[in-house]
N, C-alpha and C positions, 0 to 999 in steps of 0.2 A: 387775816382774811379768812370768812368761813368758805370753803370749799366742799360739795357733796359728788361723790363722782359712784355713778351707776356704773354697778359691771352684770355683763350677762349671766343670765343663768346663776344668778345668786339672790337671793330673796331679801336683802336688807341692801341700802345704798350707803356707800362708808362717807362719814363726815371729816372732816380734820381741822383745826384753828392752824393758817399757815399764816409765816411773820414773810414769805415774798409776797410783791408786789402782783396784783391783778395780772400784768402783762408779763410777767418771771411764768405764773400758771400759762396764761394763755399761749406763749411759746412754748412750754413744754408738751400743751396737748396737742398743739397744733405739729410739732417735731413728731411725735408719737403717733399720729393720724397719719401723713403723708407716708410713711414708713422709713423715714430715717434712722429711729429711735424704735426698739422691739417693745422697751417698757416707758411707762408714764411714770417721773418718778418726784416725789414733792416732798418737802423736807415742814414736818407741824412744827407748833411752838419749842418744845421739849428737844429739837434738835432731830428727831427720828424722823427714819426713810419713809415714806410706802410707796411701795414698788407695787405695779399694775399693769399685768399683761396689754400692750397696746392693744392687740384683736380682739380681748375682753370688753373693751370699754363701751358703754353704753350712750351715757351723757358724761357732762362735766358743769356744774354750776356753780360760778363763781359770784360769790355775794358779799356783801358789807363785814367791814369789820365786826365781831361781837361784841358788846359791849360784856365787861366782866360782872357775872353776877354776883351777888354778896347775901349770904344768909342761909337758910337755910330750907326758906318755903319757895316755892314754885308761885312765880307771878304771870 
């Protein structure tokens, strides 16, 4: 699942390919929002954390699978 989550006051928005499901994301931003949870935290393909200040967070947009790309030119 590609994921883009804006945080403030930072100039690029970070990407990540997660292997949880849409609604695994959307519980944990929504825990993170309400202030249950201090950080936002989602696990990418490769098994790694990112950890994200909850009061940081800007957006969060949850999108389609990506499909894997193969080669080496840009389509």
């Amino acid at each position: 699942m590609e994921v883009k989550i804006g945080v403030q006051n930072a100039p690029r928005e970070i990407h990540i390919e997660s292997t949880q499901t849409p609604e695994e994301i959307e519980k944990a931003v929504a825990a993170a929002l309400s202030g249950t949870e201090k950080l936002l935290v989602l696990t990418d393909e490769q098994g790694r954390k990112v950890l994200i200040p909850a009061d940081r967070l800007a957006y969060v947009e949850i999108g389609e699978p990506s499909k894997h790309r193969v080669g080496f030119g840009a389509l």
